[in-house]
N, C-alpha and C positions, 0 to 999 in steps of 0.2 A: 575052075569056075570062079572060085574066091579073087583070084589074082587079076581074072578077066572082067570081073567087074569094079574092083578097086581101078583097073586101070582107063573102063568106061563112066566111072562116078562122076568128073567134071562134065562129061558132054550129057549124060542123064541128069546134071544139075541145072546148068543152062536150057536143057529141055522142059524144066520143070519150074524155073522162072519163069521164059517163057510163055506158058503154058499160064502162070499165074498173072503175069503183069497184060497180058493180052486184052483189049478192048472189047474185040469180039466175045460175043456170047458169055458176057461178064456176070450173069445174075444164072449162068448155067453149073448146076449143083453137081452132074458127072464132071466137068470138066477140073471144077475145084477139087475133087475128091484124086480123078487123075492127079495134079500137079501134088498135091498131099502126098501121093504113095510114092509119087516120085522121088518129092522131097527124102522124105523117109529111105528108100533106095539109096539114094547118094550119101544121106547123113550116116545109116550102118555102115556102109562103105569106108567111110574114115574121110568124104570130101570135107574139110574143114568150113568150107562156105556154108554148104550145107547143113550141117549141125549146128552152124548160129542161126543160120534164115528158119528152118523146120523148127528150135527150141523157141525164137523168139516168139514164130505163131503159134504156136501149141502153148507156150507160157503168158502170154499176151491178152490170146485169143482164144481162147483152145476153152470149151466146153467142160467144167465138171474141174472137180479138184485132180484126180490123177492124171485130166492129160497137162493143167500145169505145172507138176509136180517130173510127169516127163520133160515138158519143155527143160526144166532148169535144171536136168540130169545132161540133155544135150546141148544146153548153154556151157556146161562147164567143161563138157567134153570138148566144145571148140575154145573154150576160154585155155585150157589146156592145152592145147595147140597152138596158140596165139591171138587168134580173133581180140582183135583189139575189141568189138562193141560189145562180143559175149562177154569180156573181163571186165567190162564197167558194167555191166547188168549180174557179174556173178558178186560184184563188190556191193551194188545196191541189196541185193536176195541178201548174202550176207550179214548184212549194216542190221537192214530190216527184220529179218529171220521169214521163212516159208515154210509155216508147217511144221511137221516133225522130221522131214528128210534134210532140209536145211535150217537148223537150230542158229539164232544172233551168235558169230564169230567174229571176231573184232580185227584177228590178225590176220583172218581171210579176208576178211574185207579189205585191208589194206593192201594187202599181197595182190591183189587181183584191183583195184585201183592202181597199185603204182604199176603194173602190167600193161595197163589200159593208158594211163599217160605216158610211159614210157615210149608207146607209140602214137602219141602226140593225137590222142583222144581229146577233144574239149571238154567235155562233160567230166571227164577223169582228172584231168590236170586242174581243172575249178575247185572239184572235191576236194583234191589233197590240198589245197591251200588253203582251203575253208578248217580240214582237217587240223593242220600245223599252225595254224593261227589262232581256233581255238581251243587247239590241244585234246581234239576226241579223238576214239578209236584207239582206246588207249596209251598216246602219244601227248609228251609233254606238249608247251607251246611252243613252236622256233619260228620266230618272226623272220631270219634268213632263209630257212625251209620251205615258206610259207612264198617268200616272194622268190623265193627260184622255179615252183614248181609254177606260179603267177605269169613269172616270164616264158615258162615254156621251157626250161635250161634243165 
């Protein structure tokens, strides 16, 4: 059953965009709650997409300190997998610190920025330049570092 739904998790993801980006019956509270569990479906599943799009709402959006404290458990679990946007939103949590489940980490932050521009994230690739220019995040200052990550190289 495990296997047969790891390997249904993309079409139950799409179904659950879907299901959320839909015009029709947009202010309808079952149908939200639908695309939610769906969400959730695919993100336990291990769909990568999924676990950034359900951590971002739940972290974002999401009611109540635990569920954004789960959002940014399934942000890092697709930041983990590669999702370039969850790796610049695990770099922000980081920077900033969330709570007591994500304490300010300097080196995570960076590690999951350069992750994030490495696949050629905007938001990521500005950071580190900002980063290496004025030397935070525990990093000297390298005016070359600074304008390589600038260029996008």
């Amino acid at each position: 059953m495990r296997l047969l739904m790891k390997i249904l998790s993309p079409v139950v993801f799409w179904l659950a965009y879907g299901l959320f980006r839909m015009r029709w019956l947009k202010a309808s509270r079952r149908r939200h709650l639908l695309a939610m569990k769906l969400f959730r479906l695919a993100a336990d599943n291990g769909h990568r997409r999924a676990l950034s799009v359900y951590g971002h709402l739940l972290h974002f959006r999401g009611d109540g300190i635990a569920n954004r404290i789960q959002g940014a458990i399934y942000l890092q679990r697709a930041a983990d997998k590669g999702d370039s946007k969850a790796c610049y939103q695990m770099g922000r949590i980081f920077e900033q610190g969330f709570e007591h489940q994500f304490p300010v980490d300097e080196a995570l932050a960076l590690h999951y920025y350069s992750r994030a521009a490495e696949q050629q994230h905007p938001l990521a690739t500005r950071r580190l330049a900002d980063v290496y220019r004025g030397g935070e995040l525990g990093q000297s200052a390298d005016p070359q570092a600074a304008e390589r990550w600038e260029l996008g190289l």
